[in-house]
N, C-alpha and C positions, 0 to 999 in steps of 0.2 A: 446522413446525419452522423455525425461523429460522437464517438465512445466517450461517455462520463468518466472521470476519476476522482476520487477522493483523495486526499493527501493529508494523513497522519504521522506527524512526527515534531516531539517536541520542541524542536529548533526551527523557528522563523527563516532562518538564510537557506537551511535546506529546503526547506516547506517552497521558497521563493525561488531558489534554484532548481528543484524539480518542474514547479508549474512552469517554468518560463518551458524547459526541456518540452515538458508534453503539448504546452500551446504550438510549439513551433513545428511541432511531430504532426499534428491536427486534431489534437485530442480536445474534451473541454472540461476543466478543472472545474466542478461543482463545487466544490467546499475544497476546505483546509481543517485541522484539528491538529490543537496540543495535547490533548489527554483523550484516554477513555472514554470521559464523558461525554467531552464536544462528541467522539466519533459518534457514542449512538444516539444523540440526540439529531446529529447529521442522519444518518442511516436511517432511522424511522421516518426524515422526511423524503430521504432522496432515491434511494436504492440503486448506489453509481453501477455502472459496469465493471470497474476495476477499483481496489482502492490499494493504495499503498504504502501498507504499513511497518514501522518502525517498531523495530522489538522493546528498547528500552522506553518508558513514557513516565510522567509523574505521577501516578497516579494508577496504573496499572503494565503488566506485564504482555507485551502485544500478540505475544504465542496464546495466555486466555483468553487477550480478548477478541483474536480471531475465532475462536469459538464461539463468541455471543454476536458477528460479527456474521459467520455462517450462519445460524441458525436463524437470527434477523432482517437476512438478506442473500438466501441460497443462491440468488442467481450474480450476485456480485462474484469477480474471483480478486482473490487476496495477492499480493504481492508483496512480500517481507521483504525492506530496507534495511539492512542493518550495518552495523561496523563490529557485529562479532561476526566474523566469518569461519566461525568453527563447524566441522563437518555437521559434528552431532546436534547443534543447535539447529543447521540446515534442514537435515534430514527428519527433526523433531517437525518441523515446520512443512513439510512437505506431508507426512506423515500427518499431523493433524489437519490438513487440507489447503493449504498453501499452493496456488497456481504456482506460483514463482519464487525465486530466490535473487535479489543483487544487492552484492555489497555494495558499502561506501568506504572507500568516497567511489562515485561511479561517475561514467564520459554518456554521451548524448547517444554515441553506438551503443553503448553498453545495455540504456534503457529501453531504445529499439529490439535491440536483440531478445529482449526479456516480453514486451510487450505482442513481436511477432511473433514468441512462440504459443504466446495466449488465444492468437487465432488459427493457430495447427491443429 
């Protein structure tokens, strides 16, 4: 059986260019979410194995809401997408429980490499 993912991020083209990325990896995209709310409305019904989330959103900041994120779904791990690629933003995000970190824009290796470290 192949690993659920979630994909949070308020852009449609990305949200579509990652799930092509992970279908083609063998993953299976469970939902999509532009905001906060979609995610925990997702999350209470799905509990993905990965999700992966986009620090800026409309409606909320994705470093909190990986907090309500964790605590709704411990056994999910978080993957922060982002286009700040600043240490200290990284390492906040690691630091509050963040599986992973890739930037964007990112290559189809890049999210491999992020995803295989999630099963070490």
């Amino acid at each position: 059986m192949s690993q659920t993912v979630m994909i949070v991020d308020d852009a449609l083209f990305m949200r579509k260019i990652l799930s092509g990325i992970l279908v083609n990896m063998g993953f299976t995209v469970v939902a999509e979410a532009a905001s906060g709310i979609e995610t925990m409305k997702n999350l209470h019904r799905l509990h993905p194995d990965i999700i992966m989330l986009d620090i800026i959103l409309p409606d909320s900041n994705g470093l909190d809401l990986m907090e309500s994120i964790i605590q709704t779904s411990p056994n999910s791990k978080v993957v922060i997408c982002s286009g700040i690629g600043q240490e200290d933003v990284m390492q906040r995000a690691i630091d509050q429980g963040a599986s992973g970190f890739m930037s964007k824009p990112f290559t189809p290796e890049k999210v491999l490499t992020v995803l295989e470290s999630l099963r070490a």
